[in-house]
C-alpha positions, 0 to 999 in steps of 0.5 A: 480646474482649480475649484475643482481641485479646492471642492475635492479637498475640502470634501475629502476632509470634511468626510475624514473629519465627520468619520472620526466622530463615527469612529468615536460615537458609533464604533466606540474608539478612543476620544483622541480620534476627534484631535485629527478629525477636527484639524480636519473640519479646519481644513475643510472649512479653509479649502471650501473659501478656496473656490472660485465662486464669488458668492458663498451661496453659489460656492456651498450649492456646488459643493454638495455635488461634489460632496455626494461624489466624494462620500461614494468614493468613500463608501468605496475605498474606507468602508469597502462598499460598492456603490450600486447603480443608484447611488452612482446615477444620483451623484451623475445628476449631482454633478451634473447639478454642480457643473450646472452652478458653477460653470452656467452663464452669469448675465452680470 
């Protein structure tokens, strides 16, 4: 549970953080908007080796799920979009991918 927990921050910040590049590249704010989007991609990067995976690898496969989930909660609450049936299936099987890495049976 506290993996998850870790895998929700990190997610949540990593978007935050990319989002203020959006903000400042796309939608044309100020440059200021980068100074807590890049103390977000600290966070981010800090709560991604939080994890219980022993392995990088392992920990960055799982996270993608998570990260898929997260950016449709996203989509939802900061750009006031509904998530479709399709966007919602994909991040099941996402999820379902990510449980699949980090809770399979390891032969070590």
């Amino acid at each position: 549970m506290t993996s998850f927990l870790w895998y929700a921050l990190a997610a949540f910040s990593e978007i935050a953080g990319c989002f203020t590049f959006w903000m400042w590249l796309r939608l044309g704010k100020s440059p200021l908007w980068l100074v807590p989007g890049i103390a977000a991609l600290l966070f981010f990067a800090f709560a991604l080796t939080r994890t219980e995976p022993a392995f990088a690898g392992r920990t960055f496969a799982a996270y993608g799920g998570i990260y898929i989930a997260a950016s449709l909660v996203w989509l939802a609450t900061v750009e006031k979009i509904r998530p479709d049936v399709w966007d919602l299936s994909g991040a099941a099987v996402c999820l379902a991918g990510a449980a699949l890495i980090v809770l399979g049976p390891r032969g070590n």
